[in-house]
C-alpha positions as CSV (number, residue, x, y, z in Angstrom):
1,X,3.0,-29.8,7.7
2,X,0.8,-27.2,8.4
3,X,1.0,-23.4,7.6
4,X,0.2,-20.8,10.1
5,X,-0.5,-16.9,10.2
6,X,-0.6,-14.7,13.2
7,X,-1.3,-11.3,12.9
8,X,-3.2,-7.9,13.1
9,X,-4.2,-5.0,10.6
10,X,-6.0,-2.1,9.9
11,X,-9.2,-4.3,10.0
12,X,-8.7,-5.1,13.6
13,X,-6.7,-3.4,15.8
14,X,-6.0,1.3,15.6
15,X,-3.1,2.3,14.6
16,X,-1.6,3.2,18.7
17,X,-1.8,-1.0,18.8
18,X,-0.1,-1.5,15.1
19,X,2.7,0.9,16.2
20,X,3.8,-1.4,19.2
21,X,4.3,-4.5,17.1
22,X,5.9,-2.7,14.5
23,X,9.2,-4.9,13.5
24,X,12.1,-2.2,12.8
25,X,13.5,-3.1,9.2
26,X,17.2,-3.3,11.2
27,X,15.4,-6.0,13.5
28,X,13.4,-8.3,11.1
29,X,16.1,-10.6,9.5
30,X,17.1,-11.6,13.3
31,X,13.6,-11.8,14.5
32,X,12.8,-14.0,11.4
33,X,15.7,-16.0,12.3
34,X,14.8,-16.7,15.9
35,X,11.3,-17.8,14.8
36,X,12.6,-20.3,12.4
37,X,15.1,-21.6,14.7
38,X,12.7,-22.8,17.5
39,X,12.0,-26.5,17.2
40,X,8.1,-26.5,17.0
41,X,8.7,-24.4,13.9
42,X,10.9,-24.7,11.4
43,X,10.0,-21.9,8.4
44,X,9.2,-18.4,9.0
45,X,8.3,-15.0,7.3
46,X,7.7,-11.5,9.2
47,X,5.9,-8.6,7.1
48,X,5.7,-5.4,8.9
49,X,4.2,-2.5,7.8
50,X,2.0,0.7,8.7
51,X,-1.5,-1.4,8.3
52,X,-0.8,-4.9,9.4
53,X,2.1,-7.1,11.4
54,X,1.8,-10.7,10.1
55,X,4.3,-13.9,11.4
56,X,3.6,-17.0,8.6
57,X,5.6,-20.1,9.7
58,X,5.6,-23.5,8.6
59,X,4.7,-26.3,11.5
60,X,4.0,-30.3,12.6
61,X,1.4,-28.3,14.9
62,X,-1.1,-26.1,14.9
63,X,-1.4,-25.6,18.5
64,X,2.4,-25.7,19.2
65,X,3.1,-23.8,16.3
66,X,0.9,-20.6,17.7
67,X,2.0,-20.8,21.2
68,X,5.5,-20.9,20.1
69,X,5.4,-17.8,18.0
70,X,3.5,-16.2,21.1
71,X,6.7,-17.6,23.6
72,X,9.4,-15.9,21.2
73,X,7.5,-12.7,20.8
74,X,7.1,-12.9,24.7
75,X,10.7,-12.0,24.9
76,X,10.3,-9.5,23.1
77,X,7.4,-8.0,24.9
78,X,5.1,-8.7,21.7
79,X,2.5,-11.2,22.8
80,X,-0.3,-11.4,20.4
81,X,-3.0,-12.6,22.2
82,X,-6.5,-10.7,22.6
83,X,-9.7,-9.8,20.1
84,X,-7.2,-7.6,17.9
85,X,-5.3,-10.6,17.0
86,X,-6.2,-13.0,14.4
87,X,-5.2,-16.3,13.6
88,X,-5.2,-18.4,10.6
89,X,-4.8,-22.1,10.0
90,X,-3.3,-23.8,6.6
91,X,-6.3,-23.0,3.7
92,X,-7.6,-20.3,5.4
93,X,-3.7,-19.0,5.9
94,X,-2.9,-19.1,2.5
95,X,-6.0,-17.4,1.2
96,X,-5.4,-15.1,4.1
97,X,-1.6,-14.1,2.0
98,X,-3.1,-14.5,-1.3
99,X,-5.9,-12.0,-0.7
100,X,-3.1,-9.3,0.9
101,X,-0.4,-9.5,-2.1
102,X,-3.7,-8.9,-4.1
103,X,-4.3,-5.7,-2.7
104,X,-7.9,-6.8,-1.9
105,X,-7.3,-6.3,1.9
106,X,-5.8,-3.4,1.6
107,X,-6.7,0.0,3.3
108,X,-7.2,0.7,-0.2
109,X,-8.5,-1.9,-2.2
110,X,-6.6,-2.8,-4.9
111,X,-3.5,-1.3,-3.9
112,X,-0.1,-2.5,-5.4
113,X,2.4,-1.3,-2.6
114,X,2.1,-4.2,-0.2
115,X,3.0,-6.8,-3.0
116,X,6.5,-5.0,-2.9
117,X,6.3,-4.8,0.7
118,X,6.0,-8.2,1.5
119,X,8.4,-9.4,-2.0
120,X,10.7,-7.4,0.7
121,X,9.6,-9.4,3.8
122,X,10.1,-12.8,1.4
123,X,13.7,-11.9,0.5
124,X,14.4,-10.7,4.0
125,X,13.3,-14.5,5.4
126,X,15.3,-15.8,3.0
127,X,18.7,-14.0,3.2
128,X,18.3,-15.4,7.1
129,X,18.0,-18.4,5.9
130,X,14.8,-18.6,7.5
131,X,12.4,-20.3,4.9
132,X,12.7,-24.0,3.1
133,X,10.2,-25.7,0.8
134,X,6.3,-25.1,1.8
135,X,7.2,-20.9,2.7
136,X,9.3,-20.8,-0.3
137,X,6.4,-22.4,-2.5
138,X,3.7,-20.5,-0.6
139,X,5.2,-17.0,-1.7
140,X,6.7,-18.1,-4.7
141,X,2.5,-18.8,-5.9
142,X,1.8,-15.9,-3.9
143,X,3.1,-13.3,-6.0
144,X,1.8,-15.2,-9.7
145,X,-1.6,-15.0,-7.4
146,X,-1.1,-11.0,-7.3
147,X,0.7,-11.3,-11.2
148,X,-2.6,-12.4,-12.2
149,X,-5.2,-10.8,-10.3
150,X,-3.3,-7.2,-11.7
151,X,-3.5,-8.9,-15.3
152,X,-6.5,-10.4,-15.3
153,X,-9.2,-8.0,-13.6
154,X,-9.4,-4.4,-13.4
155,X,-9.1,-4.3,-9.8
156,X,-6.2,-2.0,-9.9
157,X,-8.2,0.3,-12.3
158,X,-8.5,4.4,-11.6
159,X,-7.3,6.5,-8.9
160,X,-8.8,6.2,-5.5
161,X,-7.7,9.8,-3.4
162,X,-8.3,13.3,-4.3
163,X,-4.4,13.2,-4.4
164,X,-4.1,10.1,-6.8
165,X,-6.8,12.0,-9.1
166,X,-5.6,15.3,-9.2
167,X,-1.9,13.7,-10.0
168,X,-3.4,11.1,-12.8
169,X,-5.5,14.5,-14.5
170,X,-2.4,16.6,-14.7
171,X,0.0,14.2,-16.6
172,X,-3.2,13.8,-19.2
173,X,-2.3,17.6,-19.4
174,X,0.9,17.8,-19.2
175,X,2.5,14.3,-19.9
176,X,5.3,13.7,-17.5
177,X,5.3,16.6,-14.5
178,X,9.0,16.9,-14.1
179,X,9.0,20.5,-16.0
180,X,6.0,21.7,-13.8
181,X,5.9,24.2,-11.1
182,X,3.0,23.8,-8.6
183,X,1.9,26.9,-6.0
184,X,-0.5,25.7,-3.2
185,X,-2.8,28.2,-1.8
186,X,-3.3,27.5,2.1
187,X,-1.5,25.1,4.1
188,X,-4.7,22.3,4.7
189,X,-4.4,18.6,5.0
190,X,-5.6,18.2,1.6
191,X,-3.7,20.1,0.0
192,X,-0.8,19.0,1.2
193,X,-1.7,15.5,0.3
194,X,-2.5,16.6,-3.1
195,X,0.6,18.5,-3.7
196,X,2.6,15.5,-2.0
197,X,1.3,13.8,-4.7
198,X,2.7,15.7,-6.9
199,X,6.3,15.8,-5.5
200,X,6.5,12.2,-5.8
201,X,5.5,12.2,-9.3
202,X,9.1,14.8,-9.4
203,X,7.3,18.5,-10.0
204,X,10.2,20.8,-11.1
205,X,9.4,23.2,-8.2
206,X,6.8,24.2,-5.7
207,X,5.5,27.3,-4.1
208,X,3.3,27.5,-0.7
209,X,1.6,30.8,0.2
210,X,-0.8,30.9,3.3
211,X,-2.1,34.0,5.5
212,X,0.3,32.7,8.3
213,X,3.6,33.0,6.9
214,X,5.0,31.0,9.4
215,X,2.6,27.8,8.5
216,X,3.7,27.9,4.7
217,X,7.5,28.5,5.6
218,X,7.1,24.9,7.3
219,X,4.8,23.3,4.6
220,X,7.2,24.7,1.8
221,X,10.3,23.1,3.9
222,X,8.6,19.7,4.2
223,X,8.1,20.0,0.0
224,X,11.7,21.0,-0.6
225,X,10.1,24.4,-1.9
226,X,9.5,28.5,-1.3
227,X,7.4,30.0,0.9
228,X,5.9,33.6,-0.7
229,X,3.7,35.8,1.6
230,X,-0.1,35.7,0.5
231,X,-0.5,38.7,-0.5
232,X,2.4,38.6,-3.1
233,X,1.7,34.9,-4.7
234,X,0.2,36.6,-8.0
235,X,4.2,37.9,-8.6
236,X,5.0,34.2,-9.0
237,X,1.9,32.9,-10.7
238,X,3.5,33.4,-14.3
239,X,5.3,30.3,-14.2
240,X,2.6,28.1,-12.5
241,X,1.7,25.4,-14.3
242,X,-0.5,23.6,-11.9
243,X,-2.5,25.6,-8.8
244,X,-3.9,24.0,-5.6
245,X,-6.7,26.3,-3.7
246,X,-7.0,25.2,-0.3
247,X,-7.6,28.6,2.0
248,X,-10.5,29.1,4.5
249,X,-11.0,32.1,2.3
250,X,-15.1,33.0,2.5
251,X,-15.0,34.1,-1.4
252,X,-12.9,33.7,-4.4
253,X,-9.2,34.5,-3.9
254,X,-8.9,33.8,-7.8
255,X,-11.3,35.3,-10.3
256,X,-11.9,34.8,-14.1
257,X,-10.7,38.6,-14.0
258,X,-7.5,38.3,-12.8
259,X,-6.5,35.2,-14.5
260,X,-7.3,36.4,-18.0
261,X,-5.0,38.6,-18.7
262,X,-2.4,35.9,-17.4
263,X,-3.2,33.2,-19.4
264,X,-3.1,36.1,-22.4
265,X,0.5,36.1,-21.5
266,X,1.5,32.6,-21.4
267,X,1.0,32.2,-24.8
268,X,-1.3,29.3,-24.9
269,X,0.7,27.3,-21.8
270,X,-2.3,25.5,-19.9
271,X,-3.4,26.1,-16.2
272,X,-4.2,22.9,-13.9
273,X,-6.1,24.2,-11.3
274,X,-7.6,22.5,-8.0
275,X,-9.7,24.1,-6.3
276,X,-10.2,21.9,-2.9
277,X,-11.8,25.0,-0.2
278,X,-15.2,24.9,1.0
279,X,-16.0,27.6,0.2
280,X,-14.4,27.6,-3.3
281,X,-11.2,29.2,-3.7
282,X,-11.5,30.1,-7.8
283,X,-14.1,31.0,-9.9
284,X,-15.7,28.3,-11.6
285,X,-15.8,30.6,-14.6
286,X,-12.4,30.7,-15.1
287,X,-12.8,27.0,-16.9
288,X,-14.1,29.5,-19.7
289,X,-10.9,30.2,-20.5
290,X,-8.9,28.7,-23.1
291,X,-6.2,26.7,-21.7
292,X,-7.5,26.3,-18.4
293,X,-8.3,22.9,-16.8
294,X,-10.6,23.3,-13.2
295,X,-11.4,20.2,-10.7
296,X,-13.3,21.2,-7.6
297,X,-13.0,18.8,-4.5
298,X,-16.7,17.2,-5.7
299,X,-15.7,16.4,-9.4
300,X,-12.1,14.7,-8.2
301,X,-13.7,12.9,-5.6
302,X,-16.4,11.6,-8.2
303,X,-13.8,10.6,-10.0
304,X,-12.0,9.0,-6.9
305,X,-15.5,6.8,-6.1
306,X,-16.3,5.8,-9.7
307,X,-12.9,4.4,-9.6
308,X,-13.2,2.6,-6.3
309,X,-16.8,1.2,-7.5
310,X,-14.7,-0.2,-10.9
311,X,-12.7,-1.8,-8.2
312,X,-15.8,-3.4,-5.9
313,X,-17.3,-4.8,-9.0
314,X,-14.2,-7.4,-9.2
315,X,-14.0,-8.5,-6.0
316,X,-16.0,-11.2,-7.2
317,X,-13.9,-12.2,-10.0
318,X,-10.6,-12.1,-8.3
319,X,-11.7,-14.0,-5.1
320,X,-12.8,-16.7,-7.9
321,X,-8.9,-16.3,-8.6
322,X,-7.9,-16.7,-5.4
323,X,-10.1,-19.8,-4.7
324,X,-8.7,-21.4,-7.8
325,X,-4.8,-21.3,-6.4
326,X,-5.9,-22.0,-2.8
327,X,-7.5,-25.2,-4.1
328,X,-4.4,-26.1,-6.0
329,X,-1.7,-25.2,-2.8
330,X,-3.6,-27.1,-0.6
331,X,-3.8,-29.9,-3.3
332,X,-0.2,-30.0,-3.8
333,X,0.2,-29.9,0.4
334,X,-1.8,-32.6,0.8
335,X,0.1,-34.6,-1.8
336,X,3.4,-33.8,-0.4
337,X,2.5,-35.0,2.7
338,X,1.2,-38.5,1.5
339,X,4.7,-38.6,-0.6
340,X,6.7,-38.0,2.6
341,X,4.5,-40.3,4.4
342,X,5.1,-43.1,2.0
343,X,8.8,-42.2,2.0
344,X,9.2,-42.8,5.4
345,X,7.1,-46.0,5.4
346,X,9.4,-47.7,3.0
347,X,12.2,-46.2,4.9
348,X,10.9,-48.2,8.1
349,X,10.5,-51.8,6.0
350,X,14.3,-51.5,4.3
351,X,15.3,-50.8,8.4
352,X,13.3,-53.8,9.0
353,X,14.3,-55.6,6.1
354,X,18.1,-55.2,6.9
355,X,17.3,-56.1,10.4
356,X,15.9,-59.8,9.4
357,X,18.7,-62.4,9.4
358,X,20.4,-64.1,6.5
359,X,19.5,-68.3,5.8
């Protein structure tokens, strides 16, 4: 039996290619299925997601087992054939899954999301009844490979985005965020990142001011939250707990002079501010003030590449890991097929036996 992946990712194809081969969640139990089902195959698994589109089966073939995932995608006018798509062949299949549970080839390295994601794509197969003993064992190692890598190296160590950083600094601040309220200043990419951070982490409440009304009435819809015009936002800034600068402002829009007597009045209620605008958006010397906490874009994506350089320096030590449990799947394939082997041999002589006549 040999295992087989077909595929593409981030690594090798853009994302207008990824989108056509995307598997809709409502289609991937059947699709599974059908894959299983075709006699040159027999075991199947389908992860989708926004980076990578990966079909593992189990197969007698190598070259049958590839062309026949290629002839059921072909109805489906999803042939994977070309420079973008890549195929691996038993070993290098397995370290191939091993590696992307892992995190380690992952957009971001390190990662935890596509463990879940493909835990998902696992229990999918299954429930179509799709996967039998090498898929099932394959996976089933799979996610102890990713159980350890986590446990074992710091791989998963630090945050990684300006968002991820800014999110990880204000709970040191503030402990959980869900009594927070965040304003955003501007309506930029990054700051809507950022403060989409913050949402998910369940903010109490969040305000969006912007020069063009109209931009942070939509920004402030997308976050569940208010739009306030720009030149009013200091009316609501009593309650702000956590401030995102992100104008195109050419000079401060917030001063050490204005915020002092505001933090006077909060009565000794801390300020999270993050100031990502180029130029900057707050005086660095309100930091001077008691209570308040300031991260420019440079010092948050420091903190963002020390992190990501923590990660780097395990690669080694988890592709160690990985080589270790490849060795031992392959190990245990190889001996399962030398016990079916010799299971069918001694099936053949007790044929052969019953066929030889009596005295």
């Amino acid at each position: 039996m040999e295992l087989l992946c077909l595929g593409l990712s981030h690594r090798t194809a853009p994302i207008e290619l990824r989108e056509r081969f995307a598997i809709a969640e409502s289609r991937l139990g059947t699709l599974t299925a059908e894959i299983a089902a075709h006699p040159d195959l027999g075991e199947s698994v389908v992860v989708s997601t926004c980076n990578r589109v990966e079909f593992y089966v189990a197969t007698h073939s190598q070259a049958h087992g590839f062309e026949a995932i290629n002839a059921i995608l072909g109805n489906h006018g999803l042939e994977m054939r070309g420079d973008a798509f890549f195929r691996r062949e038993t070993e290098d299949a397995v370290r191939h899954l091993f590696r992307v549970v892992s995190g380690l080839d992952s957009m971001v390295l390190g990662e935890t999301e596509i463990l879940g994601q493909v835990k998902k794509a696992y229990q999918t197969a299954q429930e179509a009844k799709a996967t039998s003993r090498h898929l099932n064992k394959l996976f089933q190692r799979a996610f102890n490979v990713a159980k350890e890598v986590r446990t074992q190296t710091n791989i998963t160590r630090g945050s990684v985005s300006v968002g991820s950083v800014a999110v990880e600094l204000a709970e040191r601040i503030f402990g959980k965020l869900a009594a927070c309220h965040v304003m955003i200043l501007g309506a930029g990419e990054m700051s809507e990142l950022t403060a989409g951070a913050m949402q998910a982490r369940g903010v109490k409440s969040i305000f969006v001011a912007n020069r063009s009304h109209e931009r942070a009435v939509a920004l402030a819809e997308k976050m569940g939250g208010k739009a306030v015009r720009f030149d009013e936002w200091t009316r609501e800034f009593t309650e702000v707990d956590i401030l995102i600068g992100s104008t195109a402002a050419p000079h401060h829009v917030l001063t050490r002079k204005q915020l002092e007597p505001v933090m006077a009045a909060r009565r000794q209620r801390p300020l999270f501010c993050i100031d990502l605008a180029v130029p900057r958006d707050i005086d660095p010397g309100v930091n001077e003030l008691d209570g308040v906490y300031l991260y420019d874009i440079d010092s948050l994506q420091a903190i963002a590449t020390q992190s990501m350089e923590i990660r780097r320096s395990e690669l080694t030590t988890c592709e160690a890991l990985i080589n270790k449990h490849v060795g031992e799947f392959t190990a245990w394939m190889s001996s399962e097929a030398i016990r079916l082997s010799e299971g069918s041999s001694e099936c053949r002589r007790a044929q052969q036996d019953a066929q030889v006549p009596g005295i």
